[in-house]
C-alpha positions as CSV (number, residue, x, y, z in Angstrom):
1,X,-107.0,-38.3,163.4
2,X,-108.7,-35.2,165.0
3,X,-109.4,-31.5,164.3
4,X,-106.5,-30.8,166.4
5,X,-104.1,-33.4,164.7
6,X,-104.8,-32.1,161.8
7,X,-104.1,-28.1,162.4
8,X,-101.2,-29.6,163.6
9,X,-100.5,-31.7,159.9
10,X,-101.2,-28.3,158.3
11,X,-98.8,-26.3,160.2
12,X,-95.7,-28.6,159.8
13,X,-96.7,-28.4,155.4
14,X,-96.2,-24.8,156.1
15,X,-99.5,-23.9,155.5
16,X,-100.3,-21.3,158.4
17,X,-103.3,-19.7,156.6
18,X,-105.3,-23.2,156.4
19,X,-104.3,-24.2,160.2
20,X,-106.4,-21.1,161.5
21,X,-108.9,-21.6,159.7
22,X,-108.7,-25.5,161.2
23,X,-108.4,-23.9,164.8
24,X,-111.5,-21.5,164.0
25,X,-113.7,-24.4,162.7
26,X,-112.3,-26.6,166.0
27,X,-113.4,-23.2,168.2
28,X,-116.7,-22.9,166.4
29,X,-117.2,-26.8,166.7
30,X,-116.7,-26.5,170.5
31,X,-119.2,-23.6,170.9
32,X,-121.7,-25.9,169.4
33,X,-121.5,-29.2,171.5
34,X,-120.3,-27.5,175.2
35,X,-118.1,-30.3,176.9
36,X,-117.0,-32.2,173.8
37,X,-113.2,-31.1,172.9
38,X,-112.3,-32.6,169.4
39,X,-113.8,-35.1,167.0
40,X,-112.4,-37.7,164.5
41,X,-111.8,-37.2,161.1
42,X,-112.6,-39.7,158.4
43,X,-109.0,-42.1,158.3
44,X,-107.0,-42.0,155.1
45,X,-108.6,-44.8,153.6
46,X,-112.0,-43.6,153.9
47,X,-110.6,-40.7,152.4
48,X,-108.5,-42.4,149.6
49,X,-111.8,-44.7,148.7
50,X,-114.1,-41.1,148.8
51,X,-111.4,-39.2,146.1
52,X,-111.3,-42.1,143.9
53,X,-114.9,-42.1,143.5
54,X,-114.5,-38.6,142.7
55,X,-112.5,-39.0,140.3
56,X,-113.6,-41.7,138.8
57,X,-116.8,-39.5,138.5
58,X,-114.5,-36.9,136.9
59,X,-114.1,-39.8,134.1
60,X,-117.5,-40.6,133.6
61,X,-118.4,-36.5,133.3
62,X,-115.8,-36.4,131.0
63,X,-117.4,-39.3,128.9
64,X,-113.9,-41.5,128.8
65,X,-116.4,-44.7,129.5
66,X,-117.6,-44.0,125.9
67,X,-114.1,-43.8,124.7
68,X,-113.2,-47.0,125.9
69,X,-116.3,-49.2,124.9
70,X,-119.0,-49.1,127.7
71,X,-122.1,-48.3,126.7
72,X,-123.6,-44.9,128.1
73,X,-125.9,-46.4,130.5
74,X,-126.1,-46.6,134.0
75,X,-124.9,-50.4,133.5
76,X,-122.0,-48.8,131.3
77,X,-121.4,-46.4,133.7
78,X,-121.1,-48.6,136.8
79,X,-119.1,-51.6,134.7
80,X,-116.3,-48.9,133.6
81,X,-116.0,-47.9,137.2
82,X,-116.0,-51.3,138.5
83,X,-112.4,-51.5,136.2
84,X,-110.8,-48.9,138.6
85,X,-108.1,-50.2,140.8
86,X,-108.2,-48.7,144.5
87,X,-105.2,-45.9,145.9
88,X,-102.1,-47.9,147.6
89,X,-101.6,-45.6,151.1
90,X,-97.9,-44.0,151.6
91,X,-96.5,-42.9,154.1
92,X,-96.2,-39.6,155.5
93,X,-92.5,-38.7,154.5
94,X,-93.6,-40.1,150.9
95,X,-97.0,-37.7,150.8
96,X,-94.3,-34.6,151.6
97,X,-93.0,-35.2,148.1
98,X,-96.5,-36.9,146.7
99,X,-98.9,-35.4,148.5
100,X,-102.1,-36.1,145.6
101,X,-103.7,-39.3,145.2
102,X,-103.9,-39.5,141.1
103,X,-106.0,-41.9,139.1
104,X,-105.3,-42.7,135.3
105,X,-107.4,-44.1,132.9
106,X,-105.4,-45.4,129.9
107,X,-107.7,-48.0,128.2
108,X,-106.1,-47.7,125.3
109,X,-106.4,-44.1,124.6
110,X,-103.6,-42.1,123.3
111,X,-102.5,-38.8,125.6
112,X,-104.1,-36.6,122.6
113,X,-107.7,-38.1,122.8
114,X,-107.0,-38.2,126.5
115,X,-106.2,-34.4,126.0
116,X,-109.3,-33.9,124.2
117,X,-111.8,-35.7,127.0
118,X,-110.0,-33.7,129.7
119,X,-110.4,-30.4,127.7
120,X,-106.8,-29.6,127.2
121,X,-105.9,-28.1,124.3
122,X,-103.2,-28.9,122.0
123,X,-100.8,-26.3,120.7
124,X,-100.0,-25.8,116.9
125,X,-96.0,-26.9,117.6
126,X,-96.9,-29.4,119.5
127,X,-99.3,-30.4,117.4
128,X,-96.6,-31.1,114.7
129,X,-94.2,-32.8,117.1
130,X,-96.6,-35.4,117.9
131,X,-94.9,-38.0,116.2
132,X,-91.5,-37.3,117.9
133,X,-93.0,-37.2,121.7
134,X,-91.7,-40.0,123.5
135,X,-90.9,-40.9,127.1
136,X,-87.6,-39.3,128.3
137,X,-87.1,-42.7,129.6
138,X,-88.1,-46.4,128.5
139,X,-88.9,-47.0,132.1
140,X,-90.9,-43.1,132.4
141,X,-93.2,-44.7,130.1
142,X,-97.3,-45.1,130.8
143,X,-97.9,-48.7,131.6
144,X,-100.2,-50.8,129.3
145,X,-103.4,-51.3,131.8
146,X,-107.1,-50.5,131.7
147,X,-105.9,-47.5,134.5
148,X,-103.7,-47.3,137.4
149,X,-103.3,-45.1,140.6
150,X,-100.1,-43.0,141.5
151,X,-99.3,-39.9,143.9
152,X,-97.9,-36.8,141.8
153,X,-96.9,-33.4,143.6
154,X,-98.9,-30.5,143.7
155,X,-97.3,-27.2,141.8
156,X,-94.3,-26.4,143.9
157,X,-94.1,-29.4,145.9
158,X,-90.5,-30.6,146.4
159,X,-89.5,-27.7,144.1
160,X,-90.5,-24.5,145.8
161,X,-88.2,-22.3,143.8
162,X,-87.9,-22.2,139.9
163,X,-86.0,-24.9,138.3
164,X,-84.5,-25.9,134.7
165,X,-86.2,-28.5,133.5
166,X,-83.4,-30.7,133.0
167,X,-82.2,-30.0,136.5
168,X,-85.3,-31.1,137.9
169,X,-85.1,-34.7,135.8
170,X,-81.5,-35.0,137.7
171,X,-83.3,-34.7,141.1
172,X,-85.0,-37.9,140.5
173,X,-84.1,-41.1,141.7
174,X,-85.4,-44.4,143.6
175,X,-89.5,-44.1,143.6
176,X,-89.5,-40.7,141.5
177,X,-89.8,-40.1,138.0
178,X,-91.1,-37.4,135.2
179,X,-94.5,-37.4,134.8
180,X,-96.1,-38.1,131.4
181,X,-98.8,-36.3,129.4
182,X,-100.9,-39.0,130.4
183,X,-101.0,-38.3,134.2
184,X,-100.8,-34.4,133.7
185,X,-103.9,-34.6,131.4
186,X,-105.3,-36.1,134.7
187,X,-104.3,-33.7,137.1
188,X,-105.9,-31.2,134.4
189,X,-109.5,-33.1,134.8
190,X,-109.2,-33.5,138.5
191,X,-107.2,-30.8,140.2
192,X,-108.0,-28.1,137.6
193,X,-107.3,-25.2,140.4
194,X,-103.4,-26.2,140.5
195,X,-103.0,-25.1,136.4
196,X,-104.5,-21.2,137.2
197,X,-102.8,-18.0,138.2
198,X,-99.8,-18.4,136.5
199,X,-99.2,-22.2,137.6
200,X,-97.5,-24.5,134.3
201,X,-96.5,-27.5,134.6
202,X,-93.1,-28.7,133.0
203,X,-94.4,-32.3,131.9
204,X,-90.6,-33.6,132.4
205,X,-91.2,-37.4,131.9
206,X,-91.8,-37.0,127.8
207,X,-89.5,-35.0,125.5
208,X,-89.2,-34.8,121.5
209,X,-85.4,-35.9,121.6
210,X,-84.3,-33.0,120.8
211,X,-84.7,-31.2,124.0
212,X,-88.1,-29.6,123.8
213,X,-90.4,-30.2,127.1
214,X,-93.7,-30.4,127.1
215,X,-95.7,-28.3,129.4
216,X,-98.9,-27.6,131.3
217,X,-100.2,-24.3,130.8
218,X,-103.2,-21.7,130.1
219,X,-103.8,-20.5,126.5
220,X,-107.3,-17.8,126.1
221,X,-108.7,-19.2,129.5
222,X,-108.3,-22.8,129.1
223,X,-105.9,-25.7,129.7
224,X,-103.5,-26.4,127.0
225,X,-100.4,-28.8,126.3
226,X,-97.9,-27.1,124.5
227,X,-93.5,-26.8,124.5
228,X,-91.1,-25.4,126.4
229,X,-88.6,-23.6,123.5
230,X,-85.6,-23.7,125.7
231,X,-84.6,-25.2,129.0
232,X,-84.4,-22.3,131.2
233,X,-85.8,-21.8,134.7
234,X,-88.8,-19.8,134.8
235,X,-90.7,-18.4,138.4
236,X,-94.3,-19.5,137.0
237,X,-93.3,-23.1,135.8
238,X,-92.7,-26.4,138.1
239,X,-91.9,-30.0,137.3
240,X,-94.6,-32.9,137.8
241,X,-93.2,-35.5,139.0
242,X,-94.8,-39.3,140.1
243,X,-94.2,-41.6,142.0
244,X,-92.9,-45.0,140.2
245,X,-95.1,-47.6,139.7
């Protein structure tokens, strides 16, 4: 892929804003090396294998290796990320409903620790839920493995406009489910930007059983897991979804 293939990515996601400043870089590329048109971009895979070292980084900043029973060593450090398993490639008409590469550490760890290493925050309901928080399906649930990889949708993606939560679990079918507290603990660590401004999260792949949904949100500056109280449609709040394993 080029420069110019990929203004011409960014303009069919919509996003006008990034594929001028693409076409700028491009002009100011050409102005530097007169006679040469375009130049490659790194492929997917070289991409894929760069963000999963950066996340896996993420982990290791975070201190999960101590969590899960490597020393904190250099040797610690490089045997917990030798345990990470490698991004499976989609394709393109996939990534429009996908579009981020997510890796999750489990190790054992329950979402509330994993909540605590991530610095999210847990609220005082949901705090007293904890024992009723389940998977809204047996098949939702997070597997049983050291960590996996997945693709989960940015804020908005595949739900541009507001959306009940239960609606959006309807929507789901084939290769799509609800994400879990797991995975959006995740996104909180790595893509931190998506949960500012306003931007929740409706966490639709856990539930109490009685209705309530967990959610993504902000609370005095920070990331915090806390509950929807009813199952309305609200402009600031969009589903996270993943793609099945």
């Amino acid at each position: 892929m080029t420069m110019q293939h990929g203004k011409e990515g960014l303009l069919r996601w919509g996003d006008v804003d990034l594929a001028e400043k693409q076409e700028a870089i491009l002009r100011e590329f050409q102005q530097r090396h007169q006679g040469v048109e375009d130049v490659a971009l790194p492929s997917a895979e070289l991409y894929l294998d760069a963000e999963l070292q950066r996340q896996g980084q993420d982990y290791v900043h975070a201190k999960y290796h101590i969590a899960a029973g490597f020393a904190d060593t250099d040797e610690g450090k490089a045997e917990f990320l030798s345990k990470l398993p490698p991004f499976t490639e989609i394709s393109k008409k996939e990534q429009a409903v996908t579009g981020r590469p997510l890796l999750v550490v489990v190790a054992g760890l329950s979402w509330e620790k994993q909540a605590e290493l991530a610095g999210v925050s847990i609220s005082k309901f949901l705090k007293e839920t904890i024992e009723s928080i389940k998977p809204y399906k047996p098949e939702w649930a997070t597997p049983d493995v050291f960590a996996y990889t997945t693709w989960v949708n940015k804020w908005g993606q595949g739900y541009p406009e507001e959306i009940k939560p239960v609606d959006a679990r309807a929507t789901l079918s084939g290769d799509l489910v609800g994400a879990s507290l797991f995975e959006a603990a995740a996104v909180s660590l790595h893509f931190p930007q998506d949960n500012v401004d306003g931007k929740y999260y409706d966490v639709i792949g856990y539930t109490d059983g009685a209705g309530i949904v967990p959610i993504l949100g902000r609370w005095d500056g920070g990331p915090e897991f806390g509950t929807r109280w009813d199952d309305l449609a609200y402009g600031r709040f969009r589903p996270l979804v993943r793609r099945s394993l």
